[in-house]
C-alpha positions in Angstrom: 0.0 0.0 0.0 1.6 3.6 -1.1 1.4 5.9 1.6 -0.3 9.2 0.8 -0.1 12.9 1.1 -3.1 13.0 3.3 -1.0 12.2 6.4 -0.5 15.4 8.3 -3.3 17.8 9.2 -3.4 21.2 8.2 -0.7 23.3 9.4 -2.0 26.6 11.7 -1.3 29.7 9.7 1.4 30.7 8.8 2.8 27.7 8.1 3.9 25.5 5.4 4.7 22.2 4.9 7.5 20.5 2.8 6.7 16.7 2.0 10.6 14.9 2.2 11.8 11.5 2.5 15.1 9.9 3.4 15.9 6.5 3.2 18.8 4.1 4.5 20.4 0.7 2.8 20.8 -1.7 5.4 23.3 -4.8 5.1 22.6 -8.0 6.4 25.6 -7.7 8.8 23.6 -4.1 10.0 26.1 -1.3 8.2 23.7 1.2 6.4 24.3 3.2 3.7 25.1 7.3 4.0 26.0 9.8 1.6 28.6 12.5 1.9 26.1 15.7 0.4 28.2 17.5 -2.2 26.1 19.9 -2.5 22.7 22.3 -1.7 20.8 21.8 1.6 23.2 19.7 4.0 26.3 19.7 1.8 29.0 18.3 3.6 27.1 16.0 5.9 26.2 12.1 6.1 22.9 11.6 5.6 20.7 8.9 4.4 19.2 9.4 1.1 16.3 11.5 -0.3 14.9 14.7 -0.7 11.4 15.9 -2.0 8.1 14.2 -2.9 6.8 15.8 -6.1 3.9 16.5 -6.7 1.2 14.1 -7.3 3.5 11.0 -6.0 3.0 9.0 -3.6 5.5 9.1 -0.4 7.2 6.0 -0.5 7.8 6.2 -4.6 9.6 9.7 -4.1 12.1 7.7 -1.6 12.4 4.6 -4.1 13.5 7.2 -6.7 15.4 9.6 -4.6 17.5 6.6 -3.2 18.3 5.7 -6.8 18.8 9.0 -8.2 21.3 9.8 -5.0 22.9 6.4 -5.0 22.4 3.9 -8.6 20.5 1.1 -6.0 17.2 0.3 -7.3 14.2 -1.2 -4.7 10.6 -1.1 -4.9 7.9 0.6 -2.7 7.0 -3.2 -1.2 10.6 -3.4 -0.1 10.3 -0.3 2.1 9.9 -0.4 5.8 8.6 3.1 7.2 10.3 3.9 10.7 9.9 7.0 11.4 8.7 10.5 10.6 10.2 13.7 12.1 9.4 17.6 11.6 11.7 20.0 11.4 11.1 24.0 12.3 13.8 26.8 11.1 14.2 30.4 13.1 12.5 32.8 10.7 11.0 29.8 8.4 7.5 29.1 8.5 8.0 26.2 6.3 8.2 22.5 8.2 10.2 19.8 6.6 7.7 16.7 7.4 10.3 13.9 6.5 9.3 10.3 6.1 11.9 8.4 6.9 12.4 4.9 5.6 15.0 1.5 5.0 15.2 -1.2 3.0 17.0 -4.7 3.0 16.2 -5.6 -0.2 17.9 -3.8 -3.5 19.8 -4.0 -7.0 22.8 -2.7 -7.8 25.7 -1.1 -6.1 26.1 2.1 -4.7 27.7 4.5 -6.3 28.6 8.1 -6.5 26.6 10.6 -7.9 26.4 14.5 -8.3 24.9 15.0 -5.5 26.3 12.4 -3.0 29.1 10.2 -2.3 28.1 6.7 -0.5 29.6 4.9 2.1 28.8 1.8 4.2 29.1 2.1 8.2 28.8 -0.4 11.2 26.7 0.3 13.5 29.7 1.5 15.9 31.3 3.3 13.0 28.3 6.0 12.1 29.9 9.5 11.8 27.6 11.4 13.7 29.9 14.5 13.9 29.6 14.6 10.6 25.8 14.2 10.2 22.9 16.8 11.4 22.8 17.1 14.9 19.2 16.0 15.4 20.4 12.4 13.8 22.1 11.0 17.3 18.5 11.3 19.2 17.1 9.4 16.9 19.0 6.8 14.9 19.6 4.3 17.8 15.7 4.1 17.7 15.7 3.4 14.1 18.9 0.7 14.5 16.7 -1.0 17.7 13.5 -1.1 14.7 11.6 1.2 16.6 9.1 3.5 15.0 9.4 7.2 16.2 8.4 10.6 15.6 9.9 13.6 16.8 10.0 17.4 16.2 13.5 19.6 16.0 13.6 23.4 16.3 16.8 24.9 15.0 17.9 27.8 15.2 20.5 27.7 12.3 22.1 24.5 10.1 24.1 23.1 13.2 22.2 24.2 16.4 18.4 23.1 17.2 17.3 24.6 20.5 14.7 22.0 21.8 13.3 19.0 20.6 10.6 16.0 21.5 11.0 12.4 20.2 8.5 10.0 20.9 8.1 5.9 20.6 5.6 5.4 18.3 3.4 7.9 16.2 2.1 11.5 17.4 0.5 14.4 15.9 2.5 17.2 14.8 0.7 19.9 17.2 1.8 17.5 20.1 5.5 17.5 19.4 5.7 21.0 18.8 
């Protein structure tokens, strides 16, 4: 089953919302897949993979296709496990980046560079999280334990959010906020 647009309520004025995805590889010995951002929004971060859903597609096709676009691996939307969602809030942004965030075990292909990222396997114990978004070391050992979560990140500039809430388990947007 594709997962919709029709999954957040609407946003209180004046507000926006951005529809993202990011999605990880996952080995069966447990290393996952991040790419080095060479450029635009996050350049020169580990990350997983994705970016925008456009419109008209559905949520979990935008991650198949920004995971292959990002990386050369090619899955399908069945081969998609959702585990997690988080919201993101900017100072002096009234857009919110509603990410879906996804992995997958299953794949073709190898990974390989692209314009836009440069992928690299980690072990679990080897993930660079000084190199990542700050927000990713709340909630990646959730997603590594299989845990679904949702949480909600207010920064106040590209490497400094000022408060946060991360829940077990699926809230409401006005809850975390």
């Amino acid at each position: 089953m594709s997962l919709t647009r029709d999954t957040l309520a609407e946003l209180p004025a004046p507000f926006k919302r951005k529809l993202l995805t990011l999605i990880f590889a996952v080995r069966q010995d447990g290393a996952r897949l991040l790419g080095m951002k060479k450029r635009g929004f996050g350049a020169g971060r580990y990350n997983g993979f994705g970016g925008k859903v456009e419109p008209g597609e559905e949520i979990d096709v935008g991650a198949v296709r920004e995971l292959h676009e990002e990386s050369l691996l090619l899955t399908e939307p069945q081969h998609l496990r959702r585990v997690g969602r988080l919201f993101f809030e900017f100072q002096d942004d009234t857009t919110i980046l509603d990410v879906h965030i996804f992995d997958t075990r299953i794949w073709q292909g190898e990974a390989a560079e692209t314009e836009e990222m440069r992928p690299q396997w980690f072990n679990e114990e080897d993930v660079p999280f000084d190199m990542m978004w700050p927000d990713d070391r709340y909630w990646f050992p959730l997603m590594r334990q299989g845990k679904y979560f949702t949480g909600y990140f207010y920064f106040k500039d590209q490497s400094t959010f000022s408060h946060h809430k991360l829940v077990e388990g699926r809230a409401e947007f006005a809850d975390l906020r």
